[in-house]
N, CA, C and O atoms as CSV, one atom per row, in Angstrom:
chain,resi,resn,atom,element,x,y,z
A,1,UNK,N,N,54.415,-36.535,-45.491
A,1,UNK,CA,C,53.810,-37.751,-45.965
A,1,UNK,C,C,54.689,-38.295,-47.088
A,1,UNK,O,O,54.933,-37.690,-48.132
A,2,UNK,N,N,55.089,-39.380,-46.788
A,2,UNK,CA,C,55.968,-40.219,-47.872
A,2,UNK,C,C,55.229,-41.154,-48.272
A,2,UNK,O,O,54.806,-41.975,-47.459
A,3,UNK,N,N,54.875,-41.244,-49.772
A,3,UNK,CA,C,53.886,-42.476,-50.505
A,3,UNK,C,C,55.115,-43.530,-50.990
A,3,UNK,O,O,56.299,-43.203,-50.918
A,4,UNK,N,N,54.770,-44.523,-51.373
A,4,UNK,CA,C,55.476,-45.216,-52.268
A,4,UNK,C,C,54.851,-45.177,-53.880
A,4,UNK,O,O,53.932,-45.901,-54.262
A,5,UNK,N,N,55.507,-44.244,-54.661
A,5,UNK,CA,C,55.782,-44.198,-56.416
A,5,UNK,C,C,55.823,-44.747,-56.696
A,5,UNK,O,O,56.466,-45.604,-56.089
A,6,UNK,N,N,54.985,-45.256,-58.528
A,6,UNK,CA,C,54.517,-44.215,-57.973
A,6,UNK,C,C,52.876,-44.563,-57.536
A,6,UNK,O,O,52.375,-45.677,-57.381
A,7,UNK,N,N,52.235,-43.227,-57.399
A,7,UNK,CA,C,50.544,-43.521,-56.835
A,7,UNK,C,C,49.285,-42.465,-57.410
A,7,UNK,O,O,49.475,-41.349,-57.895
A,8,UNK,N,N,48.505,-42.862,-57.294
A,8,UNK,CA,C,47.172,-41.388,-58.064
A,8,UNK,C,C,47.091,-40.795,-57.215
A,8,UNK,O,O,47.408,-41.465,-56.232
A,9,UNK,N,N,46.733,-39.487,-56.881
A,9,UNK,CA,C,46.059,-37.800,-56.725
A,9,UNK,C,C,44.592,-38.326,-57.014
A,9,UNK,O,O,44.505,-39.094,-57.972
A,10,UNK,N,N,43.397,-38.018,-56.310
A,10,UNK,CA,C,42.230,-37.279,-57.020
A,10,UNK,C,C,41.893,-35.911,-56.438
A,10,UNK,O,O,41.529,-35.822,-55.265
A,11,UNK,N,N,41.998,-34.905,-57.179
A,11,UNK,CA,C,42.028,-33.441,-56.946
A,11,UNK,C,C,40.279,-33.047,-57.002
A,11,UNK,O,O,39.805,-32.839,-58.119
A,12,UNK,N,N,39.572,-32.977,-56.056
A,12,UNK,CA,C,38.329,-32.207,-56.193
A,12,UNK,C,C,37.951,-30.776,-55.938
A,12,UNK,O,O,37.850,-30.227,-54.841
A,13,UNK,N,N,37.856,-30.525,-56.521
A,13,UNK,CA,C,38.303,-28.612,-56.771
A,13,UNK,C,C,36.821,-28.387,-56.453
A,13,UNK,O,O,36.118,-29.309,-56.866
A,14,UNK,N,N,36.141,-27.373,-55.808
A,14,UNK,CA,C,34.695,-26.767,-55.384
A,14,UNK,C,C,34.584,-25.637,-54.795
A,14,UNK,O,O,35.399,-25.104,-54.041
A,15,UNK,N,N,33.165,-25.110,-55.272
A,15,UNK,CA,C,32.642,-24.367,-54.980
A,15,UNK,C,C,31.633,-24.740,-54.530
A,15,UNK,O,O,30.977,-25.496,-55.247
A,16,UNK,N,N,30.980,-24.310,-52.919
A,16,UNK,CA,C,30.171,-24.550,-52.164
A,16,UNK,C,C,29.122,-23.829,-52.430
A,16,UNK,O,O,29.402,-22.809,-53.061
A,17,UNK,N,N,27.819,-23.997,-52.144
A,17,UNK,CA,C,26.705,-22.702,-52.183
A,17,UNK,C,C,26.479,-22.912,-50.518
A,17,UNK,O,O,26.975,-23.795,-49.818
A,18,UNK,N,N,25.451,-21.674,-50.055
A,18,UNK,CA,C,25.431,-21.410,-49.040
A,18,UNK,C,C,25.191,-21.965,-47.651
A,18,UNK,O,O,23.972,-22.130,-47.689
A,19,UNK,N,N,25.489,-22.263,-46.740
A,19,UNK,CA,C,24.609,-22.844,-45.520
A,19,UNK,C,C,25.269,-24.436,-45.325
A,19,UNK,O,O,25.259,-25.183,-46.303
A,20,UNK,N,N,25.656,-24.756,-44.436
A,20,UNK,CA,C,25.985,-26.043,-44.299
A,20,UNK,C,C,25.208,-27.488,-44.199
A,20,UNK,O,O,25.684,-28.619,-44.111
A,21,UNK,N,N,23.641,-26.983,-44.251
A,21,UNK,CA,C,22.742,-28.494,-44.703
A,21,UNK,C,C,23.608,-29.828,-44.267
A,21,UNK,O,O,23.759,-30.660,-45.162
A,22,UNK,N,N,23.968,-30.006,-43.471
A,22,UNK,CA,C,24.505,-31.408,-43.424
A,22,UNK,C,C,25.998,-31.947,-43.939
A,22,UNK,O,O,26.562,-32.999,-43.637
A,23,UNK,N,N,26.367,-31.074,-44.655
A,23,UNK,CA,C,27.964,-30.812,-45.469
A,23,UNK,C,C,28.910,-31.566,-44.581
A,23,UNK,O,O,29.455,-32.585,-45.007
A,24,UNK,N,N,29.117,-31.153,-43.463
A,24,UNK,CA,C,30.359,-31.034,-42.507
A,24,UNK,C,C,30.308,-32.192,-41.871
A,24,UNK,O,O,31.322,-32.578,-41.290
A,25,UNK,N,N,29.303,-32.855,-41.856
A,25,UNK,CA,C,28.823,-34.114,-41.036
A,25,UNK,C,C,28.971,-34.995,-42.204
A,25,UNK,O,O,29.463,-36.103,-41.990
A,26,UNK,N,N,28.612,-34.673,-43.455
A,26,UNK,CA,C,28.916,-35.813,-44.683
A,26,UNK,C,C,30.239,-35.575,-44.921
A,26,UNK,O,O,30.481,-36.756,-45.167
A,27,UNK,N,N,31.442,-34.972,-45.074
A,27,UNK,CA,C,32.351,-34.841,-45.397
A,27,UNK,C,C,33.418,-35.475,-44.561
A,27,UNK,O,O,34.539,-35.863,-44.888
A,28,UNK,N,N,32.688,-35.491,-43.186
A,28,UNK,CA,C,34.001,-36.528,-42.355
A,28,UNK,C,C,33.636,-37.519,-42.105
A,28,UNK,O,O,34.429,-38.122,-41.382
A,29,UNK,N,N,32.254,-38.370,-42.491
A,29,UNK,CA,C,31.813,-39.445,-42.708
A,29,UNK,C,C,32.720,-40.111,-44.234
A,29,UNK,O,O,32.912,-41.323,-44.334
A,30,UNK,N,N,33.085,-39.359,-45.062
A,30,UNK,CA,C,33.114,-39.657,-46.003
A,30,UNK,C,C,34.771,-39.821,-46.044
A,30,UNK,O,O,35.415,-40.484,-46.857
A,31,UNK,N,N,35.342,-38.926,-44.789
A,31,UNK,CA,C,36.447,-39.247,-45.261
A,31,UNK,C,C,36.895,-40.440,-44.074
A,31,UNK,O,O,38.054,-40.823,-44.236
A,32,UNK,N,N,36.372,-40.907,-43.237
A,32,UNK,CA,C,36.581,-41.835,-42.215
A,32,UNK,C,C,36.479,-43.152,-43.051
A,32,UNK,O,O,37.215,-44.128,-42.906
A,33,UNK,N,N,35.238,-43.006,-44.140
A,33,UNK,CA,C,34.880,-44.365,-45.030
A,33,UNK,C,C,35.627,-44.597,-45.981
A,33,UNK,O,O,35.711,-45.797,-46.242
A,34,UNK,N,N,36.648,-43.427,-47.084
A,34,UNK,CA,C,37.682,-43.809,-47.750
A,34,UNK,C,C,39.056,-44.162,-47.232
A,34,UNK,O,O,39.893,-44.742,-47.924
A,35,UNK,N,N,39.203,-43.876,-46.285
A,35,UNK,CA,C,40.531,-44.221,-45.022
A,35,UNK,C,C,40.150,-45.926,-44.980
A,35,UNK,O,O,41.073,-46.729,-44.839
A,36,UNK,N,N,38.754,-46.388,-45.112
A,36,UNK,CA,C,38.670,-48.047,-45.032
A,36,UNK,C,C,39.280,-48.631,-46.342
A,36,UNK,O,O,39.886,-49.703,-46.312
A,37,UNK,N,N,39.124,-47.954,-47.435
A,37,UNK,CA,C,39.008,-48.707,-48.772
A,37,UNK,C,C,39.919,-49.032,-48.756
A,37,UNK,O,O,40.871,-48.503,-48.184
A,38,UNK,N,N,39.910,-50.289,-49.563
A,38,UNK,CA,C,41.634,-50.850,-50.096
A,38,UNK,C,C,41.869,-49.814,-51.152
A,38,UNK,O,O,41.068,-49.271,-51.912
A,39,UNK,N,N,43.407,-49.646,-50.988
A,39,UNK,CA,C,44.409,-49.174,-51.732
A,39,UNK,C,C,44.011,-47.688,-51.282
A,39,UNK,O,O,44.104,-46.989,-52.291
A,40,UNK,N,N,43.613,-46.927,-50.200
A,40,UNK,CA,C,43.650,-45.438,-49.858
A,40,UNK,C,C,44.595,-45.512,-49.156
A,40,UNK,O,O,44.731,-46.389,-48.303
A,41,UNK,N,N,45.502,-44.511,-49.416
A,41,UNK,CA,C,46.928,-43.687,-49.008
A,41,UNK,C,C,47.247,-42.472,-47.809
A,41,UNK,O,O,48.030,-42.330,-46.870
A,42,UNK,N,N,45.961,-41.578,-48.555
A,42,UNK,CA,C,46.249,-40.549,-47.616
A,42,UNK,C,C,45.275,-39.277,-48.127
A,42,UNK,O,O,44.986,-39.287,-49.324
A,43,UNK,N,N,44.870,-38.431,-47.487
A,43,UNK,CA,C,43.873,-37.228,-47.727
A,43,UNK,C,C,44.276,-35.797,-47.195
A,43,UNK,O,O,44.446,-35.594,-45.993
A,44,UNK,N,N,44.447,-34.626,-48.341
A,44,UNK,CA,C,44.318,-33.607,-47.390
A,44,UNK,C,C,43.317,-32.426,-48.140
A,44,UNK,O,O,43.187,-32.327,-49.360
A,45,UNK,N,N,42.898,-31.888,-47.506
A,45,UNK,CA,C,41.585,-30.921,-47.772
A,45,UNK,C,C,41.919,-29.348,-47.330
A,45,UNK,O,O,42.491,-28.982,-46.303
A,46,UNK,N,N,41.410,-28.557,-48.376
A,46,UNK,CA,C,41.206,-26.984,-47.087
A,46,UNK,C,C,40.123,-26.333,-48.196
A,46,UNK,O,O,39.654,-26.818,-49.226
A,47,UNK,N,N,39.994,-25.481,-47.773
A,47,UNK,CA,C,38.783,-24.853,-48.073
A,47,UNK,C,C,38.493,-22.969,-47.635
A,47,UNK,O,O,38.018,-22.631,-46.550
A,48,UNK,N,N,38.787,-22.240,-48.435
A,48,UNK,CA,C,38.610,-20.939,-48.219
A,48,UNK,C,C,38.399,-20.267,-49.721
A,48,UNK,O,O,39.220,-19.961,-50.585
A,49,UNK,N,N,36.982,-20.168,-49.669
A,49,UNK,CA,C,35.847,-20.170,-50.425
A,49,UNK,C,C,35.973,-20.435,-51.896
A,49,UNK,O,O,35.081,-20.101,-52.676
A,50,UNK,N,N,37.548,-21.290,-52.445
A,50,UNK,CA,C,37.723,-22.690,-53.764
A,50,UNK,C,C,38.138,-23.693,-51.761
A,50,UNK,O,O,38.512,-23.464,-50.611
A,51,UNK,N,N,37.757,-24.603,-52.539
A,51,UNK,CA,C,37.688,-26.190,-51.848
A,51,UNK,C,C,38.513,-26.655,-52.462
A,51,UNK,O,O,38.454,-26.490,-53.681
A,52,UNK,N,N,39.883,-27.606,-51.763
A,52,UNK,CA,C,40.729,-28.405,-52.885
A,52,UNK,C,C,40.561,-29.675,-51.799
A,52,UNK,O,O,41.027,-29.291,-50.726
A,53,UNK,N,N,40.139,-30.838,-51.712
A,53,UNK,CA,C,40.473,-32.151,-51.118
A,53,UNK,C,C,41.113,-32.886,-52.587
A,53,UNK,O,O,40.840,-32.895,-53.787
A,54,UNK,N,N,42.437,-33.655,-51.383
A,54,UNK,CA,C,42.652,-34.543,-52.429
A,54,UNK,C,C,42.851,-35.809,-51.868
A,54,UNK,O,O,43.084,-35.969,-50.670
A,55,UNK,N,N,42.743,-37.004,-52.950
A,55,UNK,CA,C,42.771,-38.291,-51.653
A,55,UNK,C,C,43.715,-38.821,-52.626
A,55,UNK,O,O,43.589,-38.797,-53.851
A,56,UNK,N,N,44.739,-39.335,-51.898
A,56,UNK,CA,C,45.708,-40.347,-52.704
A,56,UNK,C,C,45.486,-42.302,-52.588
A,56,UNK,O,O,45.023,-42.935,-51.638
A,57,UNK,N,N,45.978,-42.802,-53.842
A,57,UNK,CA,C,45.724,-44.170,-53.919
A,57,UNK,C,C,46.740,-44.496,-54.331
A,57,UNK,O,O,47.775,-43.895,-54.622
A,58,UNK,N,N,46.229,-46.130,-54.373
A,58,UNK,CA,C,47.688,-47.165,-54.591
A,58,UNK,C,C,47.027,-47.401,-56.350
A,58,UNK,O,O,47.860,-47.884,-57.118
A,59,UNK,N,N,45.748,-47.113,-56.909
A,59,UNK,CA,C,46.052,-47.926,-58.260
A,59,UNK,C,C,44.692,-47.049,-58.918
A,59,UNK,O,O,44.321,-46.084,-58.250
A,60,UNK,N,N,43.961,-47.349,-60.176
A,60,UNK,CA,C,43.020,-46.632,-60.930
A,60,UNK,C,C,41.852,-47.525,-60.359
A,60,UNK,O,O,40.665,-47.207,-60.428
A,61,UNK,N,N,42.274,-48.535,-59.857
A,61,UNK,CA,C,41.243,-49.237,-59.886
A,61,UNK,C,C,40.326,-49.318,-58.233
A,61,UNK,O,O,39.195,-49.658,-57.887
A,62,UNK,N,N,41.493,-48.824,-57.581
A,62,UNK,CA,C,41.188,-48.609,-56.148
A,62,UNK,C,C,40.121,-46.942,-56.533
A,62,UNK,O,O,38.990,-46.796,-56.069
A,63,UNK,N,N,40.603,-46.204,-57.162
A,63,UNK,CA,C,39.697,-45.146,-57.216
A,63,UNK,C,C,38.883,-45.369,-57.940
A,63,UNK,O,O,38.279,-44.311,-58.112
A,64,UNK,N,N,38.335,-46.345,-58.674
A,64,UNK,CA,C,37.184,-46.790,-59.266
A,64,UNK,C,C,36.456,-47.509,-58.434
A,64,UNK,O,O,35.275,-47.546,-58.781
A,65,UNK,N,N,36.720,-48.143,-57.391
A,65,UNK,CA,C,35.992,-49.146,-56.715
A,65,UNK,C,C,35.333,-47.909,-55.389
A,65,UNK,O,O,34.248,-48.047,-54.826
A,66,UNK,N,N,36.289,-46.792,-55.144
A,66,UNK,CA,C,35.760,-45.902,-54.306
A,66,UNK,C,C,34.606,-44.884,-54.770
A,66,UNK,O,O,33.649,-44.437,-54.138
A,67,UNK,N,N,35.075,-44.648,-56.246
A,67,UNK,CA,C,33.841,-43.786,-56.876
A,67,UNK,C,C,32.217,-44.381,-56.961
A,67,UNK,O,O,31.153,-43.764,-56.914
A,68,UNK,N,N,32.559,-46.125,-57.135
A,68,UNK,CA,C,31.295,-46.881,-57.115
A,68,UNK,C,C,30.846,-47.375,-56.070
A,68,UNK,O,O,29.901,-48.162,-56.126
A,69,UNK,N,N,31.635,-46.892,-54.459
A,69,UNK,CA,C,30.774,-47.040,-53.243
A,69,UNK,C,C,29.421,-46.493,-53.096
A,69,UNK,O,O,29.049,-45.457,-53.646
A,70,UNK,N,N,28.813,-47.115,-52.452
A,70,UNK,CA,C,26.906,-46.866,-52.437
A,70,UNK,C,C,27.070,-45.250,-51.168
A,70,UNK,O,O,26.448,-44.201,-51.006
A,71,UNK,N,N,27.922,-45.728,-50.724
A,71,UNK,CA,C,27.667,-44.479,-49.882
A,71,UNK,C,C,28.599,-43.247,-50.463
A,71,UNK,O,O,28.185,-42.088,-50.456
A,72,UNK,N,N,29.384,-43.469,-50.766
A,72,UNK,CA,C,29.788,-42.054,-51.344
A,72,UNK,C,C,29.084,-42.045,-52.865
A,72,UNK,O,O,29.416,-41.019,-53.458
A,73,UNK,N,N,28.222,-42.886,-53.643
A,73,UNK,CA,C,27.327,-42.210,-54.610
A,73,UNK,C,C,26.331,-41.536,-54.218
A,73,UNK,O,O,25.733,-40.907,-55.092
A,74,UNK,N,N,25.622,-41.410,-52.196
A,74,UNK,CA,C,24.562,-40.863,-52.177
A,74,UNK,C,C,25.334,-39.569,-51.481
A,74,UNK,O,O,24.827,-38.453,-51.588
A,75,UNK,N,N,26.348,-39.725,-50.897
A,75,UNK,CA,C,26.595,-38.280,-51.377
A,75,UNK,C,C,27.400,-37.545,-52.252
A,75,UNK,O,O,27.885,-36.475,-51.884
A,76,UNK,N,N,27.618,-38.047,-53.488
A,76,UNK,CA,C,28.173,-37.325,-54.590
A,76,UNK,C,C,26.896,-36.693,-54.961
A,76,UNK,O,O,26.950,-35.471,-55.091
A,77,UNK,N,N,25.461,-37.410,-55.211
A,77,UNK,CA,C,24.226,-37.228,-55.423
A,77,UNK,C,C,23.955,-36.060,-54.698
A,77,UNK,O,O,23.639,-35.130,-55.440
A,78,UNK,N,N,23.975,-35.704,-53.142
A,78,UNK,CA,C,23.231,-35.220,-52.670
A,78,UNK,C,C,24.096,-33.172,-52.599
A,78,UNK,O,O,23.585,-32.072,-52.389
A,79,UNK,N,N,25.406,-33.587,-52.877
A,79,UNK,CA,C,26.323,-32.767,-53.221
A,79,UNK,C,C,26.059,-31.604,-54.309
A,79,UNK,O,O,26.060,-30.380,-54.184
A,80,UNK,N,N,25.802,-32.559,-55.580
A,80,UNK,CA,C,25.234,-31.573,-57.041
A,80,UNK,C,C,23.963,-30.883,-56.548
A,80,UNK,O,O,23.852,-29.685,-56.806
A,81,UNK,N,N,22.896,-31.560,-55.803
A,81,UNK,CA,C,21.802,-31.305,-55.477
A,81,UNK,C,C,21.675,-30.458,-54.513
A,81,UNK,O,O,20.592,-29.903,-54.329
A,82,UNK,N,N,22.888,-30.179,-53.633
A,82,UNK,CA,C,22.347,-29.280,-51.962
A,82,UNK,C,C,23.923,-28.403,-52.236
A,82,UNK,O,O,23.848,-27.274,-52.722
A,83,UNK,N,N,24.944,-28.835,-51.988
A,83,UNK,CA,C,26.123,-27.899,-51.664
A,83,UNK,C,C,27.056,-28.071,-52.706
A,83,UNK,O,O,28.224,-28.214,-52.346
A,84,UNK,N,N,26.817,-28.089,-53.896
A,84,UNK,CA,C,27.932,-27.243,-54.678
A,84,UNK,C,C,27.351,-26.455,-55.952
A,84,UNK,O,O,26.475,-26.684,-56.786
A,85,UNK,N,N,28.192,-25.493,-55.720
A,85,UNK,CA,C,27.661,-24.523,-57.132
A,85,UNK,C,C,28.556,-24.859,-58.469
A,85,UNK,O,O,28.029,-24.509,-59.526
A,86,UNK,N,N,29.719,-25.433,-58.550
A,86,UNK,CA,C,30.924,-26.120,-59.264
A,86,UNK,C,C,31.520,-27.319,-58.651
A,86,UNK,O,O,31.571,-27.526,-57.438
A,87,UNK,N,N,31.864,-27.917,-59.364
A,87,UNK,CA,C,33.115,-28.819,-58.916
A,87,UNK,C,C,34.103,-29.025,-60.305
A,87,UNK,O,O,34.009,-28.484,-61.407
A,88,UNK,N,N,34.882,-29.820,-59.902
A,88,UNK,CA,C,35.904,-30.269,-61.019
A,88,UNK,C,C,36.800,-31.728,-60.260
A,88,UNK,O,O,37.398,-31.588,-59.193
A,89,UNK,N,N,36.770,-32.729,-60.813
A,89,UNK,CA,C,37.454,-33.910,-60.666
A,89,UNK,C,C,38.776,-33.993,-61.704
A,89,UNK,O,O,38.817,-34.133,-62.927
A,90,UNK,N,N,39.865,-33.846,-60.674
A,90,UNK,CA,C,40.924,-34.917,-61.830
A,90,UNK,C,C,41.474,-35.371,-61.080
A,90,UNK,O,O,41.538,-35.040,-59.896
A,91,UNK,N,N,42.323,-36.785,-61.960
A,91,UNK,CA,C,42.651,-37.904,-61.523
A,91,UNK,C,C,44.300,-37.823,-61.978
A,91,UNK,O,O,44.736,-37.281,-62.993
A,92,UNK,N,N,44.986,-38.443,-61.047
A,92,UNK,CA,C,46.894,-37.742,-61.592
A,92,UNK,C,C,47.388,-38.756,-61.078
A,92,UNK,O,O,47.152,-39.267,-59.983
A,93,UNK,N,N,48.482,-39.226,-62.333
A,93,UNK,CA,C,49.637,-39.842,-61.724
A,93,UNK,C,C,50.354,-39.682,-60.736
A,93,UNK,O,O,49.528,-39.161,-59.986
A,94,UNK,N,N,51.159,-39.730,-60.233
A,94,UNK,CA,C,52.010,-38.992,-59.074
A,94,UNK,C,C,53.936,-39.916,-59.349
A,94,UNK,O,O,54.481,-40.942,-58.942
A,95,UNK,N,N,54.190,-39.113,-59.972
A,95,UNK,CA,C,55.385,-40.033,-60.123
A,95,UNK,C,C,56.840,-39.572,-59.471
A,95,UNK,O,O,57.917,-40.160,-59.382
A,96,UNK,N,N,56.306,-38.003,-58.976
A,96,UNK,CA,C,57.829,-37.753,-58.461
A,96,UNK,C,C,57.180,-36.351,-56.848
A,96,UNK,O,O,56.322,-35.473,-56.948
A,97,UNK,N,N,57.809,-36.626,-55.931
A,97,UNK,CA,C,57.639,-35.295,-55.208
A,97,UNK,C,C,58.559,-34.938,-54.408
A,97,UNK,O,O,59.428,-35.662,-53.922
A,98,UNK,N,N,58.354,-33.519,-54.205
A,98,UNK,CA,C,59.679,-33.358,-53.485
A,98,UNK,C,C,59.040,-32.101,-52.307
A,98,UNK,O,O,58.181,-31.321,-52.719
A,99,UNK,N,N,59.638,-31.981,-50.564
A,99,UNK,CA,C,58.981,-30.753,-50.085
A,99,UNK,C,C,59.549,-29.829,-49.313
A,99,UNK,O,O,60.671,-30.051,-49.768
A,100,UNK,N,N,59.714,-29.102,-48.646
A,100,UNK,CA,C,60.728,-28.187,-47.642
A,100,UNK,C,C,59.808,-28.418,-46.436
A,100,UNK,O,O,58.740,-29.030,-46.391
A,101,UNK,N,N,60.627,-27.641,-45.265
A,101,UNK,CA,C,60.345,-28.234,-44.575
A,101,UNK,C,C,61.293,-26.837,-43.494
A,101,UNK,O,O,62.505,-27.002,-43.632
A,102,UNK,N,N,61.025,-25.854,-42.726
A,102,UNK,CA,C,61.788,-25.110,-42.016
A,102,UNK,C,C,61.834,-25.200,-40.855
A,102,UNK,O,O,60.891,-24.894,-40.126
A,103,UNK,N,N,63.103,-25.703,-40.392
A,103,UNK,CA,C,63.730,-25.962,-39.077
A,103,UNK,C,C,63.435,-24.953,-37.914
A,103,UNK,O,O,63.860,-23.829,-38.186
A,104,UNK,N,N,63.038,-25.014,-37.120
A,104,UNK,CA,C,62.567,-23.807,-36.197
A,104,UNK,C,C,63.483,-24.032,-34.583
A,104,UNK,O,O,63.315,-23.233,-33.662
């Protein structure tokens, strides 16, 4: 994935609690609906038992306008309340990257 520099990171770091309640079905709803927003870049996620998704943007303000979507506030809401035991949000410049890559 090549962005154009530079661009923001939002890093959501988690811990899940038990049972999937609806999780897996909100989580690719959620990421089908930030793939619409203006100024979204790109997303990658994994999860083995810490959670890291991160979604990249074009500006602060594009990730402000995504944090104040109605639908991802009911499930940020429903998140604290049903499936996470932690989280952690940060928000990052991105000004330089570099990656390997082995020829097979």
């Amino acid at each position: 994935m090549e962005l154009q520099k530079p661009y923001y990171a939002v890093i959501f770091t988690s811990k899940r609690t038990e049972g999937d309640d609806g999780y897996a079905e909100m989580a690719s709803k959620m990421e089908a609906l930030a793939r619409q927003q203006p100024g979204f870049l790109d997303f990658e996620s994994a999860r083995d038992g810490l959670g890291i998704t991160i979604s990249y943007w074009e500006s602060l303000r594009a990730i402000a306008d995504w944090k104040s979507n109605i639908e991802h506030q009911f499930a940020q809401q429903k998140g604290i309340k049903d499936w996470y035991s932690w989280y952690k949000v940060r928000v990052c410049l991105v000004e330089r990257e570099y990656d390997f890559s082995k020829q097979i």
